[in-house]
Phi, psi and omega in degrees: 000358180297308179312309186324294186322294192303333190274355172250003115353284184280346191257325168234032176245312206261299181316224288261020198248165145263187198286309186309314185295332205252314192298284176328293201320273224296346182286326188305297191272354178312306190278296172343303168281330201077049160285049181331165177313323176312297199297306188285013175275267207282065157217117164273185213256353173270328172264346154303330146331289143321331178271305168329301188305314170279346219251328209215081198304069209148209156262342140344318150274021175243314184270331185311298187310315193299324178293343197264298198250023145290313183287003200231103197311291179273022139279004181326266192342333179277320170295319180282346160308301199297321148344284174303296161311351189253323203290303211299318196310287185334298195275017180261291195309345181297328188300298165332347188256185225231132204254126180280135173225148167250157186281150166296133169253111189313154198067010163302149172280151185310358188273310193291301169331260205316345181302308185299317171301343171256358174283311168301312192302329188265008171090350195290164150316284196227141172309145180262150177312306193312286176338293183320279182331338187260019173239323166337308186268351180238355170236141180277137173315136187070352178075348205268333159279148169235131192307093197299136194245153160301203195245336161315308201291349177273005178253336167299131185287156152301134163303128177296150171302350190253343206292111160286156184309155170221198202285143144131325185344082188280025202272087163287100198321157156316135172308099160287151160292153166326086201300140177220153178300340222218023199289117188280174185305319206282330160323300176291315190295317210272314187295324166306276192314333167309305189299324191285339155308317193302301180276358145268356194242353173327115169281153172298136152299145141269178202286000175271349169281005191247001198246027183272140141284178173273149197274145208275179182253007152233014174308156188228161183276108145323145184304184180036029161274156184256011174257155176294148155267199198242123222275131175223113187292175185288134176298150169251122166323134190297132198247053198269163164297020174244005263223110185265140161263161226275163187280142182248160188273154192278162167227138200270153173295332182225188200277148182282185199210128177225121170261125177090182193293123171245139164271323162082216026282163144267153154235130195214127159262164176277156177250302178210154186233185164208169179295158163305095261189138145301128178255354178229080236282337206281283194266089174314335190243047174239087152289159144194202204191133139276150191203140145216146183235179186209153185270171144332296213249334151205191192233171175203171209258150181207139214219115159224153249202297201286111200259323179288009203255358178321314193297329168263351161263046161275161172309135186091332176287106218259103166237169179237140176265140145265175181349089155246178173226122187272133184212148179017085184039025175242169146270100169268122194256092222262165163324317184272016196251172190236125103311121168231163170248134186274119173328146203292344182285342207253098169262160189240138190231091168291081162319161179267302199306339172290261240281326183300305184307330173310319187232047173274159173240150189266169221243144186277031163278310191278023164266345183267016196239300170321164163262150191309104222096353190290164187246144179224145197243157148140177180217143184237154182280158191247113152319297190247118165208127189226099158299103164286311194222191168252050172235316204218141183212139144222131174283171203196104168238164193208170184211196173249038164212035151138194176249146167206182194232127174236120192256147194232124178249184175015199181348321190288344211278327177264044212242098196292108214234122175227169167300115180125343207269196178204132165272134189266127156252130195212128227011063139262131183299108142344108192294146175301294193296317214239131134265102180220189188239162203196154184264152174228216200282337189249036177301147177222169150198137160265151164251142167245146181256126178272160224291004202234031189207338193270056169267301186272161154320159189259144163221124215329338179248033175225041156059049172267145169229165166278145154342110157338000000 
């Protein structure tokens, strides 16, 4: 069962997670594996498996995972597959073992049948002392006498074991246990053992009772019988860990990701927008603006090129996208691509927690986790500010889980920036070498001015906003 353990790790533990959520594991499993920085860089999800597998032998490496990604908000659904996969694995190995059945000696009485046949049907192993004592008291040593039933009770069906009394009954049916959908072996075994009291202990009918049908295994006591009928509590759902609870939608931690020419349409409300901006200083009348929108189920980063279309990318606003094109996690919407506005009846329902993780700034401990190229939106306070030239400025920016450096080139360079202030930053790129963030061509940045900076007038083209 070890290949098992490992194939539901990697297939519903480690596949469906991305790279950022997997970059948390291996930081996670690092002292655990002996991972250095190198190993968690170049190590894919198939040899962290291999290391689970040796380090956390069993099903131990199914709960190792589990333990992990409990504690990780939008992982539910991984927990609960992996949950389910360990349950299946278990009872399959359970199945395997190999169950004694004894044979029957012809003239056994039908009690010892049915004893064996509930032994077998529940999974035991071995006859229980209690189970021995109930064939003892219903079959004669050897089998070879049999209990002479009188000439009413020889005329009489078997009764079912479940069969409650019907009219004229001077009889009090059998208690049952509480039926649940879900009846463990030790359950069943308990149900065995009622019918076999029930039928050693059988009393004579009367004779008018022998003239019965037989009663159905879900028949009910008819009026005017003078017996109690057998109290049957209401079934209860099994209240076990395999019990599913109801789902919540996961909410992603980054942006979806689309490759290539999309015809769509999409339907998207807008979240947020920014103003429209030269993006190209040699050809002034190459604008665009960033957006972002979102689905039910997740949000994207939108990159437009088409500037008149700014009017339908208000908050709020429910539109369908068309032929774009998705490249290094954007939407790009171009001249050929068609924006509509969706009719005012057709609503969308943008959980808050979706929109708030949409317009979250990620924290600069996990920007040292990403991979190079990743693009980043958000605003930080600026520590530090060092003009090396008049091309190039870096900012020294921090939060309360570290410091980076963010280099700013060209155009952005005139962008009225002080120490104390806070950068709205939006698609800057993660550096290859270094890690730090760097502006590239379709880089935007806002200042927010903090109050000890808020001297001169704001002015309208130097990308400024005021202090929250």
């Amino acid at each position: 069962m070890e290949s098992e353990y490992k194939k539901i790790i990697l297939l519903k533990g480690l596949e469906p997670i991305n790279d950022y959520q997997f970059s948390i594991i291996k930081s996670l499993l690092a002292h655990d594996l002996g991972l250095t920085l190198n190993m968690q860089k170049e190590y894919n999800k198939v040899k962290i498996a291999d290391l689970m597998e040796k380090k956390f032998p069993g099903v131990a490496c199914v709960n190792k995972l589990i333990d992990l990604f409990k504690e990780m908000q939008e992982c539910e659904d991984i927990v609960i597959n992996l949950r389910n996969g360990k349950r299946k694995v278990m009872r399959q190995s359970r199945g395997k073992e190999t169950i004694p059945v004894k044979k029957i000696k012809p003239g056994a009485s039908s009690t010892e049948e049915s004893t064996s046949t509930a032994d077998g049907a529940s999974g035991s192993v071995h006859d229980t002392p209690e189970s021995k004592k109930q064939k003892s008291k219903t079959t004669p040593k050897g089998g070879k006498k049999k209990v002479q039933p009188t000439q009413q009770q020889s005329q009489l069906p078997e009764p079912s074991a479940t069969s409650t009394q019907s009219a004229g009954s001077s009889l009090q049916g059998p208690q049952q246990p509480p039926a649940t959908p879900c009846s463990s072996g030790s359950t069943k075994k308990k149900n065995m053992k009622t019918t076999t009291k029930d039928e050693s202990g059988r009393m004579q009918p009367p004779q008018e009772q022998s003239q019965l049908p037989e009663p159905s295994a879900t028949s009910t006591r008819s009026p005017g019988s003078s017996l109690q009928a057998p109290q049957q509590p209401p079934a209860t759902p099994c209240s076990s860990g395999s019990t599913k609870k109801p789902r919540l939608k996961a909410i992603p931690r980054e942006a979806a990701r689309e490759e290539g020419v999309q015809k769509g349409p999409k339907k998207v409300m807008v979240l947020k927008a920014t103003e429209p901006f030269v993006y190209d200083t040699v050809e002034p009348e190459k604008k665009m603006f960033h957006a972002t929108v979102a689905t039910e189920s997740q949000f994207f980063q939108v990159k437009v090129f088409q500037v008149n279309l700014k009017e339908k990318f208000v908050s709020k606003n429910i539109i369908t996208i068309s032929d774009y094109v998705g490249r290094n996690g954007f939407l790009e919407v171009y001249d050929a691509s068609s924006v509509s506005d969706v009719s005012a009846d057709q609503k969308m329902d943008v959980s808050s927690g979706l929109i708030q993780k949409a317009n979250a700034t990620p924290k600069i401990s996990d920007l040292y986790l990403q991979k190079p190229g990743t693009f980043v939106n958000g605003i930080y306070e600026v520590h530090k500010k060092n003009v090396l030239n008049e091309q190039i400025i870096s900012y020294e920016i921090k939060d309360n889980t570290g410091e980076m450096e963010v280099w700013v080139y060209g155009r952005l360079t005139k962008v009225d920036c002080e120490e104390g202030d806070k950068l709205r930053l939006t698609c800057f790129e993660l550096s290859d070498n270094v890690k730090k963030l760097r502006s590239v061509i379709h880089s935007f940045m806002k200042v927010i001015k903090s109050r000890k900076n808020k001297k001169q007038p704001l002015d309208p083209d130097s990308h400024m906003e005021p202090s929250p």
